[in-house]
C-alpha positions as CSV (number, residue, x, y, z in Angstrom):
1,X,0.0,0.0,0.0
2,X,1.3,3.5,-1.5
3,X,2.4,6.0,1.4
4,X,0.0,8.9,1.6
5,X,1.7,12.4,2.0
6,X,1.0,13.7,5.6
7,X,-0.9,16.8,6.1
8,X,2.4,18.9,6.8
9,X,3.4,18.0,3.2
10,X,0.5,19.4,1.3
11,X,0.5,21.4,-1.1
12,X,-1.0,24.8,-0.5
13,X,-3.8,24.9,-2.8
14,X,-6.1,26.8,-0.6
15,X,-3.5,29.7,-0.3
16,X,-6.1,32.6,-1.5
17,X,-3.4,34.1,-3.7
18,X,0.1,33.8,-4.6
19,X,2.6,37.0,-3.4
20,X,4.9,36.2,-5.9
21,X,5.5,34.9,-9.4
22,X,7.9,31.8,-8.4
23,X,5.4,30.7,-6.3
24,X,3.4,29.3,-9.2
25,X,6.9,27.3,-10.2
26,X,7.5,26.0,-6.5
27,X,3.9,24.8,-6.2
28,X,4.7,21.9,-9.2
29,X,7.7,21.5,-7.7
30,X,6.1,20.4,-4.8
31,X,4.2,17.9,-6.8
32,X,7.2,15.6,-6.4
33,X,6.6,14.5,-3.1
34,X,3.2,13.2,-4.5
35,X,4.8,11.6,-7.4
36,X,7.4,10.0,-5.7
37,X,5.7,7.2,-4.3
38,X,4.5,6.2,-7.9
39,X,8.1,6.7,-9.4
40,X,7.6,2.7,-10.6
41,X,4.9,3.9,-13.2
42,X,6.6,6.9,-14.0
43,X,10.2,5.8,-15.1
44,X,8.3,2.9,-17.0
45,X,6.2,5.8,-18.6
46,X,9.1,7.6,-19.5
47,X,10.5,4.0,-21.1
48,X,7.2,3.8,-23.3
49,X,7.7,7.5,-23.8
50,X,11.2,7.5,-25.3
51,X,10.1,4.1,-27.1
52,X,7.6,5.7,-29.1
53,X,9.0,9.2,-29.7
54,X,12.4,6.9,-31.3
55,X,9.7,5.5,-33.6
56,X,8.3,8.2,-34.6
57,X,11.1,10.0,-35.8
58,X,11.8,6.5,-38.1
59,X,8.6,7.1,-39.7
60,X,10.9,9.5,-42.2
61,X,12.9,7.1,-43.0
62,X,10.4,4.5,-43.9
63,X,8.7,7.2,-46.4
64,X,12.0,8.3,-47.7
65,X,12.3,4.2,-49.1
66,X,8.9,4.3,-50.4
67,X,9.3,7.3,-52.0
68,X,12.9,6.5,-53.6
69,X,12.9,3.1,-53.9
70,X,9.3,2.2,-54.8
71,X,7.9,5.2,-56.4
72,X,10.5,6.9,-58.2
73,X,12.8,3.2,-58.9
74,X,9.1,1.1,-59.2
75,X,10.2,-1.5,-57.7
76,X,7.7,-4.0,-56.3
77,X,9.7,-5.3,-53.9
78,X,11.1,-2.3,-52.7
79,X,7.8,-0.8,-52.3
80,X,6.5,-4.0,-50.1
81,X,9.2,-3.8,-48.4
82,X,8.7,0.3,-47.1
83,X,5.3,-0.2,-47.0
84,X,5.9,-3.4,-44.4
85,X,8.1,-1.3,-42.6
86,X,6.0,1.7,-42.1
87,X,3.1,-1.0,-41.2
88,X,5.3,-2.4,-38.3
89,X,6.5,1.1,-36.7
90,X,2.9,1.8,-36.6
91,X,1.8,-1.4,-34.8
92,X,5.2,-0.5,-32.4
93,X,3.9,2.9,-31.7
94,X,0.1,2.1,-31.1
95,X,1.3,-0.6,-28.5
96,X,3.9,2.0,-26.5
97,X,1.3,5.3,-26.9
98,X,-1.3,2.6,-25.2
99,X,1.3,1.7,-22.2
100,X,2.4,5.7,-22.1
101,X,-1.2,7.1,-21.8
102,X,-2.1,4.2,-19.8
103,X,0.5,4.8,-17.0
104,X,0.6,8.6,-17.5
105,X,-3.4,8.9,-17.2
106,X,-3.1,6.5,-14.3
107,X,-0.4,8.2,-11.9
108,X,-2.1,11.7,-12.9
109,X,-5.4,10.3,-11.5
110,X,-3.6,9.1,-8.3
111,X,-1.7,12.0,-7.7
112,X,-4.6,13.6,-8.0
113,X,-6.9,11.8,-5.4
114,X,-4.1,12.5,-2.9
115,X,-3.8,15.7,-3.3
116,X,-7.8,16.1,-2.8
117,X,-7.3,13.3,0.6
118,X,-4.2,16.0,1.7
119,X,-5.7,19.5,1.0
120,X,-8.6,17.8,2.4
121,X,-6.8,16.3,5.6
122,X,-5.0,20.2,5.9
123,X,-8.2,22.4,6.0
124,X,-9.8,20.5,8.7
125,X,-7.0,21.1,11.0
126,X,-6.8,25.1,9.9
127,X,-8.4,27.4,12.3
128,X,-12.1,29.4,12.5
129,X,-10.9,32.3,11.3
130,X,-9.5,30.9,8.4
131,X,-13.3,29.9,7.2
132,X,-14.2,33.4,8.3
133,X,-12.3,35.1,5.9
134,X,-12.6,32.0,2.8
135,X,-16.3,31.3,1.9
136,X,-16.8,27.7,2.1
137,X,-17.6,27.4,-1.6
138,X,-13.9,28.7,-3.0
139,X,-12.9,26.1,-0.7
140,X,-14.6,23.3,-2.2
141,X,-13.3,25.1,-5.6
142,X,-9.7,24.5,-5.0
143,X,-10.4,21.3,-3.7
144,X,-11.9,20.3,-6.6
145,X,-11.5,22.8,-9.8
146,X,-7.6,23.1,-9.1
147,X,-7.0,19.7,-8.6
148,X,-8.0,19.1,-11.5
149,X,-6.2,21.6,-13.4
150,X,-3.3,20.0,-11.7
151,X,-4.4,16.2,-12.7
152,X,-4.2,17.5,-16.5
153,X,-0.9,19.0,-16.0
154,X,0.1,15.5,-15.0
155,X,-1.4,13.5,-16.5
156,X,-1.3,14.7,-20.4
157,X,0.1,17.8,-20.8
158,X,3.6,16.7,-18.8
159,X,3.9,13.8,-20.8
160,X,3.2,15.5,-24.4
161,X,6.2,18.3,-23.2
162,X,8.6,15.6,-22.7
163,X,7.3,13.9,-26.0
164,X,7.8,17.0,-28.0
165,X,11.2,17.7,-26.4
166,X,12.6,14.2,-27.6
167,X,11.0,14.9,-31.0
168,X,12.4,17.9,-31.2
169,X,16.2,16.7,-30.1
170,X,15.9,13.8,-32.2
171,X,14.6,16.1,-35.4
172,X,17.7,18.5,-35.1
173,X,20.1,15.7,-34.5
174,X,18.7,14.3,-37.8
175,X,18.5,17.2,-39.7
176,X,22.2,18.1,-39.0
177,X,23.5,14.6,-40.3
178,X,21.0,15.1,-43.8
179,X,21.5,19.3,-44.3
180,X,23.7,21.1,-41.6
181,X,23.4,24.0,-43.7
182,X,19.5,24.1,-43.7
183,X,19.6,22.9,-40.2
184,X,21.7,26.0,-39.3
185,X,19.2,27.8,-41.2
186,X,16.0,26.3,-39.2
187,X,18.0,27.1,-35.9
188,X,18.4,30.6,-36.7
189,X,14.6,31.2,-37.4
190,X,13.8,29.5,-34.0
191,X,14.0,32.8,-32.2
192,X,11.9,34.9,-34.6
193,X,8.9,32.1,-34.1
194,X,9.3,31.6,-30.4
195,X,9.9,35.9,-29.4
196,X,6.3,36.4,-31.0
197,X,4.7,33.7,-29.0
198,X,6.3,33.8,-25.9
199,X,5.6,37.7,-25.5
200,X,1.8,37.0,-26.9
201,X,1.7,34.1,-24.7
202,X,1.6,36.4,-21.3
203,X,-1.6,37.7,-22.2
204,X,-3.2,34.1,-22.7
205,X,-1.8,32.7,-19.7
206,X,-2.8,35.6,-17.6
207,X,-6.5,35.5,-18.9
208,X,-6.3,31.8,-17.9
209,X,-5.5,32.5,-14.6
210,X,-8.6,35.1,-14.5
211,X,-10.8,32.5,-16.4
212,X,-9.8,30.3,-13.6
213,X,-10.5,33.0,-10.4
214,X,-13.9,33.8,-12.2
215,X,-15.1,30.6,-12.2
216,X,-14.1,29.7,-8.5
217,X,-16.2,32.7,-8.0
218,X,-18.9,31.8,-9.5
219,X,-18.9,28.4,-7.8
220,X,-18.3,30.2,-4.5
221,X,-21.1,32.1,-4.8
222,X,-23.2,29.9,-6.1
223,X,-22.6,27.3,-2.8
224,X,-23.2,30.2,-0.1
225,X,-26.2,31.2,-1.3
226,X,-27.0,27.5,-1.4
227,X,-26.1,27.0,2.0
228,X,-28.0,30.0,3.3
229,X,-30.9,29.5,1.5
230,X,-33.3,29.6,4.1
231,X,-32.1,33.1,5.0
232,X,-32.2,33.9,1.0
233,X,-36.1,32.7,1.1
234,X,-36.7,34.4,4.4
235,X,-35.6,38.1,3.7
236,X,-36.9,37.5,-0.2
237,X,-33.8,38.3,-1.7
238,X,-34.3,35.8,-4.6
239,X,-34.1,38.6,-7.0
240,X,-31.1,40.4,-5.6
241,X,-29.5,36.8,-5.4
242,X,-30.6,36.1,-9.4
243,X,-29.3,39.4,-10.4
244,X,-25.5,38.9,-8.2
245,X,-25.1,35.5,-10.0
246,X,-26.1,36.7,-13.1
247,X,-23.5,39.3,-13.0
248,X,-20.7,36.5,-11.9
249,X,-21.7,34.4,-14.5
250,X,-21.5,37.1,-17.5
251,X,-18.1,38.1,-16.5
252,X,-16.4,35.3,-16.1
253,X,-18.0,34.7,-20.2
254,X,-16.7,37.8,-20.7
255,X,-13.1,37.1,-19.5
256,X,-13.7,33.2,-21.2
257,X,-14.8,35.1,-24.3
258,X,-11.5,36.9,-24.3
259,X,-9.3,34.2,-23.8
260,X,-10.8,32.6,-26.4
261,X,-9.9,35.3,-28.8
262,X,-6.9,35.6,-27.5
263,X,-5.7,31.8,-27.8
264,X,-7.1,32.0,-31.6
265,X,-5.2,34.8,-32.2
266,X,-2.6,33.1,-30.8
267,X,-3.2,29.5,-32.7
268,X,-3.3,31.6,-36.3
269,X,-0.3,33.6,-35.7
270,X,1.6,30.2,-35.0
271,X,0.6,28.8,-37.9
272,X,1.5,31.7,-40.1
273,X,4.8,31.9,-38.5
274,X,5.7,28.1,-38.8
275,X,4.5,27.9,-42.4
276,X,6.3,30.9,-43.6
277,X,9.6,29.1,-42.0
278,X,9.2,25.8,-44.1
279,X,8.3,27.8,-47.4
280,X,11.3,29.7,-46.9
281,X,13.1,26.3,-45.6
282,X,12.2,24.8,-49.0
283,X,12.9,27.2,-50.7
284,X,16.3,27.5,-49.8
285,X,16.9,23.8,-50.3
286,X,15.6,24.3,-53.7
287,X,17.4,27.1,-54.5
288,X,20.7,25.1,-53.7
289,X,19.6,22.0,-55.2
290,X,19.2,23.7,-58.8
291,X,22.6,25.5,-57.6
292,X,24.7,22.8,-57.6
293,X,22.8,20.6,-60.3
């Protein structure tokens, strides 16, 4: 039986909000001590992870026969033969994305009960005034809303990082031993494509963190007027109460609505940016292919 953090270990979730901007980065830092106990699953995740990311990356290689040897050569058995291989990297990497996504998906959802049982466990032991001062349906937001967030963050969007990361290592340590002159030329565009989204980026992640506040507000103030109800019904303020929540509810739409724009904006000027590098990519290697030729 897995150890269970103890109460004094727990990650502040309940905090109201942070003071400072590393305390964002310390918080999944702290998520260690609830991933530790499970680091069985994890390094055999991480296995599965650098299986199929290897894999992957041989796809290329498998087209490249198809396409020189069977296609442009028409040769039958070459073209079985690139077709076969192709056929049995896919098989390889459905089996270790099922094992990754599997065990990923797994310890994400374990992590996250314990962090529910240890916030849980914490804010029982807190003082009155603490409840005084947090309405008890923020409370039951971060216990619920931000574990969540934090079960994703684990549980997919960890994993597809390190994925992309391996990818990406691998690609570049491929592309220097086809092209080091386009790969030089690829690494010298990285900073004009990242610059844009990384200073765009602020404003998305910042209206995420409002999305986020807005609607543990809404759920806050949707479960005290719950609770109280009966003092709701007796002074007749259903209409006041109506007219409160509709106002939460409309702003945080409004803030969703602009982080919405916002990410599209985002999304487009991405793909504008990545697909202006590979036309000029190409056309560079083309240029120096009718160069030489």
């Amino acid at each position: 039986m897995q150890t269970q953090p103890t109460s004094n270990e727990t990650v502040q979730i309940t905090s109201s909000q942070p003071n400072a901007k590393g305390k964002n980065l310390s918080i999944l830092f702290e998520l260690v001590m609830f991933i530790r106990p499970y680091k069985g699953k994890v390094l055999a995740a991480l296995v599965a992870l650098i299986f199929t990311a290897s894999l992957t990356l041989s796809v290329g290689h498998g087209v490249r026969i198809l396409i020189d040897e069977g296609f442009i050569q028409q040769s039958i058995h070459d073209l079985e033969r690139a077709i076969q291989f192709i056929l049995t990297i896919t098989v390889l990497i459905s089996i270790g994305t099922f094992f990754r996504f599997y065990l990923v998906s797994s310890v994400g959802e374990r992590v996250s009960a314990d962090i529910r049982l240890a916030v849980f466990n914490h804010v029982i032991t807190l003082h009155p005034s603490y409840f005084e001062i947090n309405g008890s349906g923020d409370i039951m937001s971060r216990i619920t809303t931000d574990t969540t967030l934090l079960q994703s963050i684990i549980g997919s969007s960890f994993s597809m990082a390190m994925r992309s990361a391996l990818m990406c290592v691998g690609a570049i340590i491929m592309l220097f031993a086809t092209n080091i002159k386009l790969t030089l030329i690829v690494l010298a565009s990285v900073p004009f494509i990242l610059v844009p989204i990384l200073v765009y980026g602020r404003r998305v992640r910042a209206l995420s963190r409002k999305s986020q506040d807005s609607m543990a507000d809404v759920g806050s103030y949707a479960g005290e007027a719950i609770e109280h109800i009966k003092t709701v019904q007796s002074y007749s303020h259903e209409a006041q109460e109506r007219e409160s929540f509709s106002n939460e509810v409309e702003k945080a739409f409004e803030i969703g609505r602009q982080r919405v724009k916002q990410r599209a904006i985002l999304i487009s000027g991405v793909i504008v940016i990545v697909f202006s590098a590979i036309a000029g990519m190409l056309w560079v290697g083309a240029y120096h292919h009718k160069v030489v030729h």
